[in-house]
Each structure stands twice: as structure tokens, then as C-alpha cells.
N, C-alpha and C positions, 0 to 999 in steps of 0.2 A: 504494500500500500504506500504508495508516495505520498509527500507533506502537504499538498493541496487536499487532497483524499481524505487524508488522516484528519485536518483542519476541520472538512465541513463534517465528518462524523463529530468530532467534537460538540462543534456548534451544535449539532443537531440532540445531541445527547444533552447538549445543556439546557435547551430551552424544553427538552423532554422532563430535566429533572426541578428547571426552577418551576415548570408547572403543576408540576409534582408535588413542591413542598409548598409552596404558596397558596396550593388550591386543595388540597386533600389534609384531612385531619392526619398526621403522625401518629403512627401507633406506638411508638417508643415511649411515648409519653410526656409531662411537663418538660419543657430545659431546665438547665441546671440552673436559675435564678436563687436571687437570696428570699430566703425565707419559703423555699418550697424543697424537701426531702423525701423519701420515702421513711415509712415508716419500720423502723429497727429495735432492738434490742427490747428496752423497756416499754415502747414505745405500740410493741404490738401486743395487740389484745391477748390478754392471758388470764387466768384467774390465779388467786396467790395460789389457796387449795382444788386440790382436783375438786370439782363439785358431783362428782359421780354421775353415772348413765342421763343422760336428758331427758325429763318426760319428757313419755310423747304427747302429742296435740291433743287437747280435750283433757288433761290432766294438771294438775300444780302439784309442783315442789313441794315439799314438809315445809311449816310456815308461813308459805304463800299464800293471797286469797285463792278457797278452795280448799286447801292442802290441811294438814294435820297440824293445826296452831299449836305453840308450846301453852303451858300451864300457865296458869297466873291471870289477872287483869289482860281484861282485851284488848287495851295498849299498849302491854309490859310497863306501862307504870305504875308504880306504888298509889292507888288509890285515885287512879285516872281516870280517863273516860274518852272515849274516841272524838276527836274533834265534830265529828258531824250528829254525834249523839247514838245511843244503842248500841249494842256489841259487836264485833267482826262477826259477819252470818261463820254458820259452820259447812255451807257449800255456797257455793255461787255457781252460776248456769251462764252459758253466753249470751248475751244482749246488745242485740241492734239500734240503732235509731237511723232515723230515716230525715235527714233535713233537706229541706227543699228550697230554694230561695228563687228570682230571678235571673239567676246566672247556674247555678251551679244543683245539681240532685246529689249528695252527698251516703252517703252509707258508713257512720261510724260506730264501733266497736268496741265493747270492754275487753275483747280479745288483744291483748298489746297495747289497747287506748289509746287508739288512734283512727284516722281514718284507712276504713277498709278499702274503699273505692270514692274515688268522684266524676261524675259526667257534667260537660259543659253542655249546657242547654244552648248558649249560642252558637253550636258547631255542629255539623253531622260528620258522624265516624265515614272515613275512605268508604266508596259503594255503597251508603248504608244511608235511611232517611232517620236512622238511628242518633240519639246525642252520641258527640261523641265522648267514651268513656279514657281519658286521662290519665287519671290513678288509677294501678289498680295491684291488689299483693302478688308479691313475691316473693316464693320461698327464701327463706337462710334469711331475710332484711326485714323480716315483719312488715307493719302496718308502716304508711308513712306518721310522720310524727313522732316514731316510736321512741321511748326514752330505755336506756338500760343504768346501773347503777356499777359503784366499785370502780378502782385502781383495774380490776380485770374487766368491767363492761362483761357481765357474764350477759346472754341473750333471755336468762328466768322471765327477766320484764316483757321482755316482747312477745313474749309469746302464749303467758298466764294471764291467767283471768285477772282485771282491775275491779274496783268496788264502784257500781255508779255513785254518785252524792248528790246533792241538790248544788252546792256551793264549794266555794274551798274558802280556808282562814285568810281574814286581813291579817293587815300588821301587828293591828290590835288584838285582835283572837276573833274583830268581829266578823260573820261569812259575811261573802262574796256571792251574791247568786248569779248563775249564768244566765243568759237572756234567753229567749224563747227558741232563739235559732242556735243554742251551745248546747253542748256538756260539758259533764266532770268526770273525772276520778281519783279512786286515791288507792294507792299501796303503799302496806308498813313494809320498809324498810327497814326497821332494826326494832327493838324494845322502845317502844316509847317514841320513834321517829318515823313521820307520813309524809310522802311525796302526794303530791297532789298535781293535776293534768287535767286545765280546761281548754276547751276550743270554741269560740264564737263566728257566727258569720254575722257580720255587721251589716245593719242596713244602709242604705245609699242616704246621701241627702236630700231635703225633703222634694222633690219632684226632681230627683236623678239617678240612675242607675245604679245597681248595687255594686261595690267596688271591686275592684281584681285580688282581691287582699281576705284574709279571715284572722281573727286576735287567738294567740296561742298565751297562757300562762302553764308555766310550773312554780310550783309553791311548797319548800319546805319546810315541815312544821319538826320543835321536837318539843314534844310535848313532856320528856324525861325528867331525874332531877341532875342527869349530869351532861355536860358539852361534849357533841358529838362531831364528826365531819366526814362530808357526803362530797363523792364526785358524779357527775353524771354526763350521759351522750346523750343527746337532741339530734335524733334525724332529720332530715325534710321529706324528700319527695320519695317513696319507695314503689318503680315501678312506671316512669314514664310512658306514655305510649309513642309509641315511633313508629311513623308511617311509611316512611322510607329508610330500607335498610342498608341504601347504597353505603357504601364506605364512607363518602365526604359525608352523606345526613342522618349519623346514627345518632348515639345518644354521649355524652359526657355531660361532667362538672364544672361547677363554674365557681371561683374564689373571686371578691371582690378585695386588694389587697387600699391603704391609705398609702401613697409613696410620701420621699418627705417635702415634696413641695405644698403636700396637700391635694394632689389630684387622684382619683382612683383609677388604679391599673385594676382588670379581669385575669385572673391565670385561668387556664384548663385544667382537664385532666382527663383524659381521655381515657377509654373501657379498657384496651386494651393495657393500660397504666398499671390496673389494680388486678391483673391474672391471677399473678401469684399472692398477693398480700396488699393490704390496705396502705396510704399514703396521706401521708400527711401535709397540712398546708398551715405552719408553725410561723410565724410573722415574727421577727427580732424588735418591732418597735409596737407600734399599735395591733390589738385585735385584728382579723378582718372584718371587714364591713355587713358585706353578705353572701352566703352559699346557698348552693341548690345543684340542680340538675337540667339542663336543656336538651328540646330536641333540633329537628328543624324549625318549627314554627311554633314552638310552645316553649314556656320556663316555669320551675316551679321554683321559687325564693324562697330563703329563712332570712328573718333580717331580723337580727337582737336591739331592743329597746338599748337606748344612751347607756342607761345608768344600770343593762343588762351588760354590756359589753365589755366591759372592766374586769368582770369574773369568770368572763370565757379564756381559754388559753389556744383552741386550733380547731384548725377543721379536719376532719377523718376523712375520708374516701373510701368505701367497699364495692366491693363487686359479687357478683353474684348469677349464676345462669338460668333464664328460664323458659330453653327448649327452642326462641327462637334465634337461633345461631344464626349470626353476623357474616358477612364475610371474614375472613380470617381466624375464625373460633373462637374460644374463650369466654370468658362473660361477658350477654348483652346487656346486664345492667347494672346502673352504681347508684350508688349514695351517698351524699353527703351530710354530713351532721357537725353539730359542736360537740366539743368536749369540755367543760367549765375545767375549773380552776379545783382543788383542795378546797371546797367550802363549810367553814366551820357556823357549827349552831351552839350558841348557849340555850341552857333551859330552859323553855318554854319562848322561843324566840322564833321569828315566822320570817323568811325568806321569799321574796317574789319575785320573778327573773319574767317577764312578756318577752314576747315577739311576732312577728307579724310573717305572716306564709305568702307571699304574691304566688297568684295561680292566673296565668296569663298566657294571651299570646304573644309573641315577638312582633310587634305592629308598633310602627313608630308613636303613632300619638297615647297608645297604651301607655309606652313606656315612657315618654315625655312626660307624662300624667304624674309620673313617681320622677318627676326632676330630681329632687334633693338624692335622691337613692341611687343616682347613676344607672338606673336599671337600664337607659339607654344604650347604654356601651357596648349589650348583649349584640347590638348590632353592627357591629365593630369590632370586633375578638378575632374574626378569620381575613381583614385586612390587613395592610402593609397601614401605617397613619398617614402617608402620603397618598394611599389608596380613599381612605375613607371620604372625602369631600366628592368624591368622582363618583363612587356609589352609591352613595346618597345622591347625589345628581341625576347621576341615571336610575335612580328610582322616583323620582321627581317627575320628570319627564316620562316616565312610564305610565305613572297614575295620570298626567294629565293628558296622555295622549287615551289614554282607558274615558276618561270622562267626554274626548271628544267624539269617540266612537263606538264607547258602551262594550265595546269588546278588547280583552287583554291577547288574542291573538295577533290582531290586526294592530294592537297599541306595540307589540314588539318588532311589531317588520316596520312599521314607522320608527321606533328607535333604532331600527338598524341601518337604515334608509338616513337617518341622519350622522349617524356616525360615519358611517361611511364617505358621506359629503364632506365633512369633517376630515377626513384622514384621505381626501381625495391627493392634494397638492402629493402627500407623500406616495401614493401609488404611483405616480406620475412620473416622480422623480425615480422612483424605483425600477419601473419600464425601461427609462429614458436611458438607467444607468447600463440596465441587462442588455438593451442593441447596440448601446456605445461598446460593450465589451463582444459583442456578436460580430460587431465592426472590425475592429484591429484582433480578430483573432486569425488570420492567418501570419499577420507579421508577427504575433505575438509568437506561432508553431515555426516559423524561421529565425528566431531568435532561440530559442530551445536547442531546434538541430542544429544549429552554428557552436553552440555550448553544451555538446549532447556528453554527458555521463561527465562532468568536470573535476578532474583529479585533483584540486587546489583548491582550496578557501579561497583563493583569492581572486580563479577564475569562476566559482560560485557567486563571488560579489559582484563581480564586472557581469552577469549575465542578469543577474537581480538588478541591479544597475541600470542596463539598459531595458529592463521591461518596467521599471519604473519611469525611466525618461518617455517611453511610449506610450505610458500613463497619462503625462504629465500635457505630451504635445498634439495629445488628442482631449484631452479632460476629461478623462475616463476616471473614475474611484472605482478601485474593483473589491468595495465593500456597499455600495450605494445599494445593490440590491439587498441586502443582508440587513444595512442602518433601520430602513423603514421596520422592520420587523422588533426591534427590539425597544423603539421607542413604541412602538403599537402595546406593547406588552403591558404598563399600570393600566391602561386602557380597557383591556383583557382582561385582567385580574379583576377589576372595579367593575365592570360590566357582568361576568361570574356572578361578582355576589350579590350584586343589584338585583339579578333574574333568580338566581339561585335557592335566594332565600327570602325573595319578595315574598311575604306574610299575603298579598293580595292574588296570588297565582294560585292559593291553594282551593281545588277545587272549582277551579275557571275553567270554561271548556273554550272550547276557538270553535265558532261558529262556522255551520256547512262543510265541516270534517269527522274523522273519528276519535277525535281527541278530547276526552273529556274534563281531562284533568290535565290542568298547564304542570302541574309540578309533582306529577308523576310520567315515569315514560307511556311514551302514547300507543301501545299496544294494539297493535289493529287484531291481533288474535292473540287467546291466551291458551293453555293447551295445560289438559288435566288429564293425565299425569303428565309431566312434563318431558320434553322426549329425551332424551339419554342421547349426549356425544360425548368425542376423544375426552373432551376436557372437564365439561360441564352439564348438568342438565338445561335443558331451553326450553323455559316456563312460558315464554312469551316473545311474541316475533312484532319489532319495533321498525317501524319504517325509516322514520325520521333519520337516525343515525346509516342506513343505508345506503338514503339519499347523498346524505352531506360528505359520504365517505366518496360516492360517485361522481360529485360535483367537484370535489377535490384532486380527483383524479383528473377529470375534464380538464379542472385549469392549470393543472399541471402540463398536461400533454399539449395545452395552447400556447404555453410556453414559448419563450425564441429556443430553437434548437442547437444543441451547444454541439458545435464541432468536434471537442476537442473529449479525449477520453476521461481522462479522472472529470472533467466538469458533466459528461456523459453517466460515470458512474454517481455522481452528487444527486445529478436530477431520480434516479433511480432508487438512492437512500433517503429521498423527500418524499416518494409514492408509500416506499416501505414505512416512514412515519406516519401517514395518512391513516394504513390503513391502522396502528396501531391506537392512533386516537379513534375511530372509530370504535373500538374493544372499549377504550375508556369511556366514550359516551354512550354507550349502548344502554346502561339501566340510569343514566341521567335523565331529570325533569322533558318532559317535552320544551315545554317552553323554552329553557335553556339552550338546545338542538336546533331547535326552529329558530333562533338568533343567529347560528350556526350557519345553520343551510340558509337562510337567506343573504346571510352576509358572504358566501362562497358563491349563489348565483349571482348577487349583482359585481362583485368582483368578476364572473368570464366577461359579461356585460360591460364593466369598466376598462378592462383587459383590451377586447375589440378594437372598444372606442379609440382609447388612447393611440391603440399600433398605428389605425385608423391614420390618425391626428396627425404622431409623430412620420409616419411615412415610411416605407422601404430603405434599411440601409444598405448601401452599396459597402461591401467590403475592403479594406484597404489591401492594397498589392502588398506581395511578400517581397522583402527586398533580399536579394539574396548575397 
């Protein structure tokens, strides 16, 4: 392979791999930044003593509610009495509630006490005229919400029955009642000390909608006569739905970190992160702000009250499998939670840590809505920062070309149609450069064989030399075809996530086609069972990416044709990339594809024109 050869595989490799990382989630996981680790030594979950065999489900632990209470007062205090009044029952049975609001049909559980499931009433499930359902359990991670206890976070809590209550203790000892649309619970924790777990869904303000958000309290009472100290994990979201399971739109974590300027940076943490064991996201200066879990177009938030946050110390990360296996394997789900701090209770002293859950979609003005919470920035996590203005731009202009024509099919071949106009001057140039080099390619092949196979450095420069000065005295750049390409690239990238993960495509069909859903691939046939090849089974047979593999090849082959052989072999390793992206967009958004293929057919179109324009070049004589 010779250096011009060798060159363009490079080049081609490279913009294979900066797309690569720029546009697809890492499976390696967070970078090494300050204040994100995984989790080691003390740091991963253990309990001090074996706790022996694990009930199974439908059963509690000796001392647990449910389980086989020790003797004494049914506080274990000397002469006490249970905060909420009356004795620890001697069984407890599972218990549902069913809350309903505006936004949300919720299904909560003293099984873990938490929520078992929630369905958004403003959304219908993929195919389905169904809400769609959001949360929902997951083996090994409990309920979302779920709280565990201990230096080892044993999982008893998550998965044993809770005590309902009416209330939980103020500060003062006086209850708290939860509002019509909450619960409670509470589990002893030790002799004499009660955890306590409400959840409310708040109502909207007075003639406006009910908020993206629901109030969480935990409440430690110790009701003993001596000073105890409790640690505990707070989950958030266990069990995201993800409706796309391509690679780039599965599911991860999300840390909101304080930098020290004062602005919030977002880390990751991608599924594939927590395979082997859970991870940590430990901050050297302030708490983080807020964790959760996202998917494509959805986020579920934990955000700790002010004057909660001081006594959190990190956020955890688990993972967990359950059945629907990702590309790549491993676990498709995770979770993030707090882990407070060493918190001590004197006797009879009542502890109350809030927080607030956002259960939302990734829709700009949602998330605008929670200004002060940065919850914006979810929008922003898979850009370059130079990227991000461009994106939002072209989401901009996406929406408003949707409003002028009610359809987001027709609104992205309008965006494409102006980018393209946009980036016309450089196509132009880029043509203009490829015939200037079609041009002087025979004196360029007589300067070769005048200096063929050069046994000296120094007759290697003098031959460099003069095909630089034949560069020079024709005004040839023989990168000008290559330049246009790479300044096209933020371009690229910012366009990606604009369509990618436009919150407004979910669910959009492109009128007078078979495409029903912009941001799913557009399947013209789906095929049950799926058919069995070399590599892969083929679930589903996708036009879109066919098209645009074949349109690619088109303007490939309209190309000026290169004389000469290694530039011969170049154009042949540009087909072979073609059709490699075509594998990578194969289970990509329609929508996404359809920017694609339209932007490949008005390029043969511009292609034409231009040759058109610029005219027949005559070749220059070989001087010999």
C-alpha cells in the first residue's frame, strides 16, 4: 500500500471513528474525571455479618414487619409506644394503592414502599392506544424509591413488607399527614428507631396543570432512651422504559455535579459501566445536585431539598438484567440513588430529609420549567459545547418549519433543503477542487515516472517538490476536496442530535408513507419470527437506510473519475464506507435517515449542476 493509499484509509478511519465517539454512547463507561470512581473496596455493598439465606418474596426476615418480632415493647422501648399509635401488627399482607392524578396513574406498594409502577397519561406506549407505562419493577433493584439501611445496604428493605400509617412524625413529634394523593410508611429499624417513607403527588396550581415532579420525604425517628446512627440509600427510578434499544438510545445515568465556578456539569454513566459492580459518583467538594436515570425521551430525577443535601455523601449506580438484552449484553438496567452520610439521632429526636422525583419528558420547555434545577442540560450531555447552540438551532427551525406544514416529515426535508443551501458555497468549492486535480493529472503521472522508485531523500524531495510547484501554478489544493468534509462535521454532529432526540418526533408519522413513527426505524415489514442470517436475526426490513446506502453509491460513481490508481483505489475504500454506514443506520430513527437520504439526493442534484456550471476540463499535457 503506498503513502497516498495509506493516507486516505486513515482519513477514512478517522472520521469512521470521530463518529463513532461523538455520536454513540461509550460503553466503557464515565472518563476518568475528578470526582467520579468506581466503586471499590469498602465502598461496595456488603453487609458487616453474613445475614443468612434471603427470604424469599412474600416472606420477612425475623424482626421485620411481618417476620417474628423480638420480645418486649413494640418499639423496643422501655415503656414506649409506636409513633403512629397501637402495636406492630403480628402479620402484614401486601397492599396496593392506586393514585390517579392528571398526568400520571401510579400503582404504589408497601412491598419495598415504593412505587411499583407509573403510567403517563399524556403519552401512549410505542403501537399501543395504551398510556404509556414508564416505571415499572425490576428484579434485584426493587421498587423505584426504594430505601435500604446499614454500612452494608443489605436489600431486607426492598423487598419486605412496610407498615402503611396515616402520617409520619414532625420535628416536634407532631404527625404529618399525607394529602389525598400520598402515602406512608414506616419500618423499625432497630429497638426503638423508625424510618418513615412518604410520597405525595402534588397538585398543579390553581387552573394549571399538574407538575412533572411528586414530594418524597424520609423521616427518622428514634424514639429510644439512647443515640443511635443510621445510614441509608434512596433510589430513584427502578426500571425505565426504553423504547429504543439501539445502542446510541438505550438507557443510563445521569449525575448532576456543582463545578467551582458555580455552573452544573451532567456526568453519565452508562449500563454497560455497572456489569460487573456498582459505581460511584463521590464529589470532593459539594454534594451532587441531582441523579436519576434517562432514556431517549424521558428522565426520571431525584433532586435532595437544600438543607437535605449537606447529609448526602454520593451517588451509587447499579445495574441489573431484565430479559431485555441490549445490544452488547449485560445489564439493561440501572439505578441511581443517594447514599446519606453517618447520621446520628439522639433520643427521641426526628430527622426529615425531602426530595423531589421529576418524572418527565426531555422536551425543552418541560425542562426550562425547572430552570433553577439545570434539568435543561439533559439536552446537552451527548454534544461537543461548541455543538450545543447548532442543535438547539436546528431544533428550532425544525419545530417551526412543523408549524408551517403541520407535518414533521416534510418539516425535515425543509431542514435539509436549507442546510444544504447553507453549505452550498463549500460543495462548490469542493467540485471545483476535484476537476482542478482531474486536470493536471497527467503531468502530475509524468512527474512520478520521471522520479519513479527514488533511491535518495533527496531525490524524494525534489519530486515532492515539483508536484507541489504544479500545485501551486495551476491553484490546485489537493486537500480542497477532503477540507469541505470536515468542516461539515459540528454540523453533522449538531444536526444528529437535533433529529435524534427531538422529544417532538416521537411518535410523528410522515404523511402518505409507511412510516409511522419518525423516531423509530421505518419498517415497511416486520417479520415474526425473525429470519435467521450469517450474523444476525432480521426482525425487520427498513427501507430508508437502503435507499440512502444506494444514493451514496450513485454519487459516488458521478464522481470525476480518477485516473490514476491509488486515487482509483481511494474512491473504492469511500463505497466500502458507505456501505458500512448503512449497517450503522439500519435500526436508526427514521426520521434521522430521511435527513440522510434526502441530503444524498439533493447532493447528485447539486453535483450535476455544478459540473454543469463549472464546464469540461481539458487536461493538461504531460510534459515529458
Amino acid at each position: 500500500m503506498d503513502r497516498q493509499t495509506a493516507l486516505a484509509f486513515v482519513v477514512c478511519i478517522g472520521i469512521f471513528l470521530c463518529f463513532n465517539f461523538f455520536v454513540f454512547e461509550h460503553p466503557e463507561g464515565p472518563p476518568p474525571v475528578e470526582g467520579l470512581r468506581p466503586v471499590q473496596g469498602g465502598d461496595t455493598p456488603r453487609p458487616e455479618a453474613d445475614p443468612g439465606p434471603a427470604a424469599p418474596r412474600g416472606t420477612d426476615p425475623p424482626g421485620a414487619p411481618g417476620g417474628d418480632a423480638p420480645e418486649g415493647p413494640s418499639d423496643g422501648a422501655p415503656g414506649g409506644t409506636p409513633p403512629s399509635g397501637g402495636a406492630w401488627p403480628a402479620s402484614l399482607s401486601e397492599e396496593e394503592r392506586l393514585i390517579e392524578t392528571g398526568r400520571y396513574r401510579a400503582r404504589l406498594s408497601n412491598r419495598g414502599a415504593g412505587i411499583a409502577s407509573l403510567h403517563f397519561l399524556d403519552y401512549k406506549a410505542k403501537s399501543s392506544e395504551e398510556p404509556l407505562e414508564l416505571l415499572f419493577p425490576v428484579d434485584g433493584l426493587g421498587p423505584s424509591l426504594a430505601l435500604s439501611l446499614g454500612e452494608g445496604f443489605s436489600e431486607g428493605e426492598t423487598t419486605a413488607l412496610w407498615e402503611p400509617v396515616a402520617g409520619v412524625p414532625g420535628d416536634e413529634g407532631v404527625g404529618r399527614d399525607v394529602g389525598p394523593r400520598g402515602v406512608a410508611w414506616r419500618w423499625r429499624a432497630a429497638e426503638g428507631v423508625w424510618v418513615y417513607k412518604a410520597v405525595d403527588f402534588p397538585p398543579g396550581e390553581a387552573g394549571a396543570a399538574d407538575p412533572f415532579d411528586l414530594r418524597v420525604r424520609v423521616v427518622l425517628q428514634n424514639t429510644g432512651g439512647e443515640a443511635c446512627t443510621l445510614q441509608y440509600r434512596l433510589d430513584g427510578a427502578s426500571g425505565l422504559r426504553a423504547e429504543n434499544l439501539a445502542r446510541s438510545f438505550g438507557q443510563r445515568a445521569v449525575v448532576a455535579l456543582r463545578e467551582s465556578g458555580g455552573a452544573t456539569h451532567v456526568e453519565t454513566v452508562g449500563i454497560d459501566a455497572v456489569r460487573e459492580r456498582p459505581v460511584a459518583v463521590e464529589p470532593s467538594s459539594a454534594p451532587p445536585i441531582w441523579c436519576g436515570v434517562e432514556s431517549q425521551y424521558f428522565a426520571v430525577l431525584l433532586e435532595p431539598d437544600a438543607d437535605t443535601m449537606g447529609s448526602l455523601r454520593k451517588v451509587v449506580v447499579r445495574g441489573a438484567a431484565t430479559g431485555q438484552v441490549q445490544p452488547g449484553g449485560g445489564p439493561d438496567e440501572c439505578i441511581a440513588g443517594y447514599r446519606s452520610r453517618p447520621l446520628k439521632l439522639a433520643p427521641g429526636s426526628v430527622l426529615t430529609h425531602g426530595y423531589t422525583l421529576f418524572v418527565g419528558p426531555k422536551q425543552q420547555d418541560v425542562l426550562e420549567a425547572y430552570g433553577a434545577r439545570d434539568f435543561v442540560q439533559l439536552l446537552g450531555v451527548d454534544m461537543w459545547r461548541v455543538n450545543r447552540p447548532l442543535a438547539w438551532l436546528f431544533h428550532a427551525i425544525l419545530v417551526l418549519f412543523h408549524r408551517l406544514t403541520g407535518d414533521y416529515g416534510v418539516a425535515i426535508i425543509l431542514l435539509t433543503l436549507l442546510v444544504r443551501s447553507c453549505i452550498h458555497p463549500l460543495s462548490v468549492k469542493s467540485q471545483r477542487s476535484m476537476l482542478a486535480m482531474q486536470k493536471v493529472q497527467p503531468e502530475m503521472e509524468a512527474i512520478r515516472a520521471r522520479h519513479k522508485n527514488p533511491k535518495s531523500k533527496q531525490a524524494a524531495q525534489k519530486m515532492n517538490q515539483e508536484v507541489m510547484e504544479l500545485y501551486r501554478r495551476h491553484g490546485v489544493n489537493p486537500f480542497g476536496g477532503c477540507l469541505p468534509i470536515f468542516i461539515q462535521l459540528p454540523v453533522f454532529i449538531g444536526l444528529y442530535n437535533a433529529i435524534g432526540y427531538a422529544f417532538e418526533l416521537r411518535q410523528a408519522a410522515f404523511a402518505f408513507t409507511w412510516i409511522r413513527d419518525l423516531s423509530q426505524p421505518d419498517r415497511l415489514l416486520v417479520f415474526d419470527p425473525p429470519i435467521p442470517l450469517i450474523f444476525f436475526p432480521l426482525g425487520e426490513l427498513n427501507i430508508l437506510p437502503l435507499l440512502m446506502v444506494c444514493t451514496y453509491l450513485i454519487q459516488q460513481a458521478l464522481m470525476p473519475k480518477a485516473t490514476d490508481e491509488r486515487m482509483q483505489q481511494q474512491q473504492k475504500m469511500m463505497k466500502f464506507m458507505f456501505v458500512i454506514f448503512g449497517f450503522l443506520f439500519y435500526s436508526m430513527p427514521s426520521g434521522l435517515v430521511l435527513y440522510f437520504l434526502t441530503s444524498s439526493l439533493v447532493g447528485i442534484a447539486e453535483q450535476q449542476w455544478i459540473r454543469r456550471r463549472l464546464g469540461s476540463v481539458a487536461p493538461v499535457p504531460a510534459v515529458v
